[in-house]
C-alpha positions as CSV (number, residue, x, y, z in Angstrom):
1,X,0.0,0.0,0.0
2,X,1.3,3.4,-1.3
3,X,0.7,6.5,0.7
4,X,0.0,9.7,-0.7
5,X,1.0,13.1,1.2
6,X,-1.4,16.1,-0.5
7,X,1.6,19.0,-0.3
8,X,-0.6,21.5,1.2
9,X,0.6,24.9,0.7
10,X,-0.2,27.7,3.4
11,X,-2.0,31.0,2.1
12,X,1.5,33.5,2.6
13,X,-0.3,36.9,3.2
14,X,1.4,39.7,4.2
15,X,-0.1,41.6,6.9
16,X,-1.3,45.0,6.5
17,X,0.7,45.4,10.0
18,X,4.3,44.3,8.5
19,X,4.1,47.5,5.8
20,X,6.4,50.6,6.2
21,X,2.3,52.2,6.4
22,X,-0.5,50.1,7.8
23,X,-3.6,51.7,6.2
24,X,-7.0,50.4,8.0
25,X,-10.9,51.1,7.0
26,X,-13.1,51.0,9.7
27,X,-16.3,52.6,9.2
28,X,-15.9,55.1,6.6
29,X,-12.7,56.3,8.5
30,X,-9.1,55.0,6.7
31,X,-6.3,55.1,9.4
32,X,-2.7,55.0,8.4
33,X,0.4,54.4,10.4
34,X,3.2,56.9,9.8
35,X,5.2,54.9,13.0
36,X,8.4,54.8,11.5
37,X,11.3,56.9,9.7
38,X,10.1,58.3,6.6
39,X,11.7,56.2,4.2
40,X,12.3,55.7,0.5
41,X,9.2,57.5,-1.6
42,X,8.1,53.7,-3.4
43,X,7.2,52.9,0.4
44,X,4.2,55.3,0.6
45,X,2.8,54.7,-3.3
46,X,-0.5,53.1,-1.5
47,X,-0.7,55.9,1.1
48,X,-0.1,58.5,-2.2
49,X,-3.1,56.4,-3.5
50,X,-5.8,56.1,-0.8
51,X,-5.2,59.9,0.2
52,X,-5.8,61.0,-3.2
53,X,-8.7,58.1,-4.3
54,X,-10.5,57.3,-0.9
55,X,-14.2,58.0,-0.5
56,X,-14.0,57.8,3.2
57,X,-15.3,60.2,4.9
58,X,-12.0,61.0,6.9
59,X,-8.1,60.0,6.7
60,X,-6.7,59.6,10.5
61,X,-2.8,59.7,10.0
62,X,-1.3,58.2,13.4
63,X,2.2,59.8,13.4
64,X,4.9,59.1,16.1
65,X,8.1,58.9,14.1
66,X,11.5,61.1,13.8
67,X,11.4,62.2,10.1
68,X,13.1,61.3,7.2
69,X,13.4,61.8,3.3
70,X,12.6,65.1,2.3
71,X,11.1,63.5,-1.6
72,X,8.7,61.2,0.7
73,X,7.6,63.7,2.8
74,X,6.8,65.7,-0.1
75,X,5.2,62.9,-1.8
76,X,2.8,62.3,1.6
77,X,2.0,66.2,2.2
78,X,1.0,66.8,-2.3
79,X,-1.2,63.7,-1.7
80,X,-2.7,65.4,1.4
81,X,-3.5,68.2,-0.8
82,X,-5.6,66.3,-3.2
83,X,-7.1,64.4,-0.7
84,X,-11.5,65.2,-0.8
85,X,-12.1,64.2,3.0
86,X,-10.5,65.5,6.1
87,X,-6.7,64.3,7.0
88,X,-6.5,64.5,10.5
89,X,-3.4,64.5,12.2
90,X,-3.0,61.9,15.6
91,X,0.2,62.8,17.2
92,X,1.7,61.0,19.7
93,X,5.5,60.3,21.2
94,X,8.1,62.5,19.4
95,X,6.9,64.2,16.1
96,X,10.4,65.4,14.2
97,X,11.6,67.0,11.4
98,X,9.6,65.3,8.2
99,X,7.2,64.2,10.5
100,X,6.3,67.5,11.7
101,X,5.6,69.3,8.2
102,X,3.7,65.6,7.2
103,X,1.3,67.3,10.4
104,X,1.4,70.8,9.8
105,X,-0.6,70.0,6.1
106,X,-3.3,67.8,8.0
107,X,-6.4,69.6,8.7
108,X,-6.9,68.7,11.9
109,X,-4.5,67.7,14.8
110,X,-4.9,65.3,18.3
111,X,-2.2,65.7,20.2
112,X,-1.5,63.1,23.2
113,X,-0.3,64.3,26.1
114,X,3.2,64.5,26.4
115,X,4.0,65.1,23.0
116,X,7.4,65.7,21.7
117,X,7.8,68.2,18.6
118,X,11.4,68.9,16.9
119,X,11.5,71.4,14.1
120,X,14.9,71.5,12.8
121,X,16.9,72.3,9.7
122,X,17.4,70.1,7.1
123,X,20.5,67.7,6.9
124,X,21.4,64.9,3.9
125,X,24.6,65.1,2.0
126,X,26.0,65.2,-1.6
127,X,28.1,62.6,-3.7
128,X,29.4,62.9,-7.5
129,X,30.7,64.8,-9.6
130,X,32.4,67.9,-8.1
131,X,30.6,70.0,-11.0
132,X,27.4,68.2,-10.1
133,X,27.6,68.6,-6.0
134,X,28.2,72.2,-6.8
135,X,25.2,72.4,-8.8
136,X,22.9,70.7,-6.5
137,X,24.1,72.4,-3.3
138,X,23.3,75.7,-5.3
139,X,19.6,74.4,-6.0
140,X,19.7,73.2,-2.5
141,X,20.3,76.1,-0.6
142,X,18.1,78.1,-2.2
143,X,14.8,75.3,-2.8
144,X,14.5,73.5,0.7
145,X,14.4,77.0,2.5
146,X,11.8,77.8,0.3
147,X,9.6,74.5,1.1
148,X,10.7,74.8,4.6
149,X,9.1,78.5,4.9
150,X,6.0,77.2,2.9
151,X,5.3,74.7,5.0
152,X,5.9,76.5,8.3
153,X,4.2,79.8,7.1
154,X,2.0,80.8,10.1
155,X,3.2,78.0,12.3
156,X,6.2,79.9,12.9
157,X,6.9,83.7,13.1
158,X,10.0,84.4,10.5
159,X,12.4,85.2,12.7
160,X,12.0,82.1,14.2
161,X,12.2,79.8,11.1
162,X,15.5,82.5,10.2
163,X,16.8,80.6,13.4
164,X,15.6,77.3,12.4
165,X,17.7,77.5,8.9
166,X,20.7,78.8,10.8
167,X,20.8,75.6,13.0
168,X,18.7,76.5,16.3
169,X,16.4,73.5,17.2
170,X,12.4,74.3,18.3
171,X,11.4,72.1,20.8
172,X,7.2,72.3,21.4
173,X,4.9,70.3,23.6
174,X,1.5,69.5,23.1
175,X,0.0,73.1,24.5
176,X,2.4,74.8,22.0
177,X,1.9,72.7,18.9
178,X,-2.1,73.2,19.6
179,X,-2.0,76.8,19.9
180,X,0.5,77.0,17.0
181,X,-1.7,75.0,14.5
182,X,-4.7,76.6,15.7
183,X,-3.4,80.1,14.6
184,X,-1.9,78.9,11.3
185,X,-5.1,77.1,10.4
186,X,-6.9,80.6,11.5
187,X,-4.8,82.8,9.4
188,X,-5.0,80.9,6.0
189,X,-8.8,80.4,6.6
190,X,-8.7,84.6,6.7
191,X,-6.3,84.5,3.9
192,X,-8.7,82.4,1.3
């Protein structure tokens, strides 16, 4: 008598909670995980996606992370933009440098208690050609000031992001980021 073994082959999922972003939808209500450094740009293609497609009727973006790439940042706060629903930022832990300008174009903020915000200057570095590190430090120099004070626009006053460029770190807690974003939010309302 000849046995047969069936070779059964396990279903291999990945789980939405092993992704760089964990988006959920409960309810109408997507909720994304921004937990960890903001990495390379392909990592936030289905973020990009469901902020700019959802028919939810909010976007909760859970962010407790230190920052990151400046092109995936951009990526995350252009989709924000488009997005048709509410993106409300849920701070929690320490909020830092890519992170922070990811939450300053939410519409909405929670802040937990004892929440830590860094604003800080830029940092990165250049490699190549001499001709071309020259030529993107010129660009450089002159471009990520300019995002930097377009993001920040209201948020900070502009002596204080004059000190942020030159190297001063802004420490905030939650009372400050609240009352911050609050004013911003107020001031391009009057603006539009």
């Amino acid at each position: 008598m000849e046995l047969v073994f069936e070779e059964i082959q396990p279903e291999i999922e990945q789980s939405r909670w092993g992704k760089v972003v964990p988006i959920v939808e409960k309810d109408g209500i997507v909720t994304a995980y921004i937990m960890g450094e903001v990495v390379n740009v392909e990592e936030y293609n289905e973020l990009c996606y469901t902020l700019e497609n959802t028919k939810a009727k909010e976007v909760r973006l859970i962010i407790n992370n230190g920052g990151g790439q400046l092109s995936s940042m951009l990526s995350i706060i252009t989709s924000i933009g488009k997005c048709q629903c509410p993106v409300v930022g849920v701070l929690s832990g320490t909020v830092a440098s890519a992170a922070t300008m990811i939450a300053l174009e939410c519409d909405k903020l929670e802040v937990a208690p004892y929440t830590s915000w860094l604003t800080h200057t830029y940092s990165g570095g250049l490699a190549g050609k001499g001709n071309e590190i020259e030529a993107q430090y010129e660009f450089e120099k002159k471009h990520i000031p300019n995002i930097f004070k377009g993001i920040h626009k209201g948020f900070l006053t502009t002596t204080e992001m004059n000190r942020v460029l030159k190297g001063k770190d802004m420490w905030m807690d939650k009372d400050e980021i609240e009352k911050r974003f609050a004013k911003m939010k107020a001031s391009k309302a009057n603006n539009e």
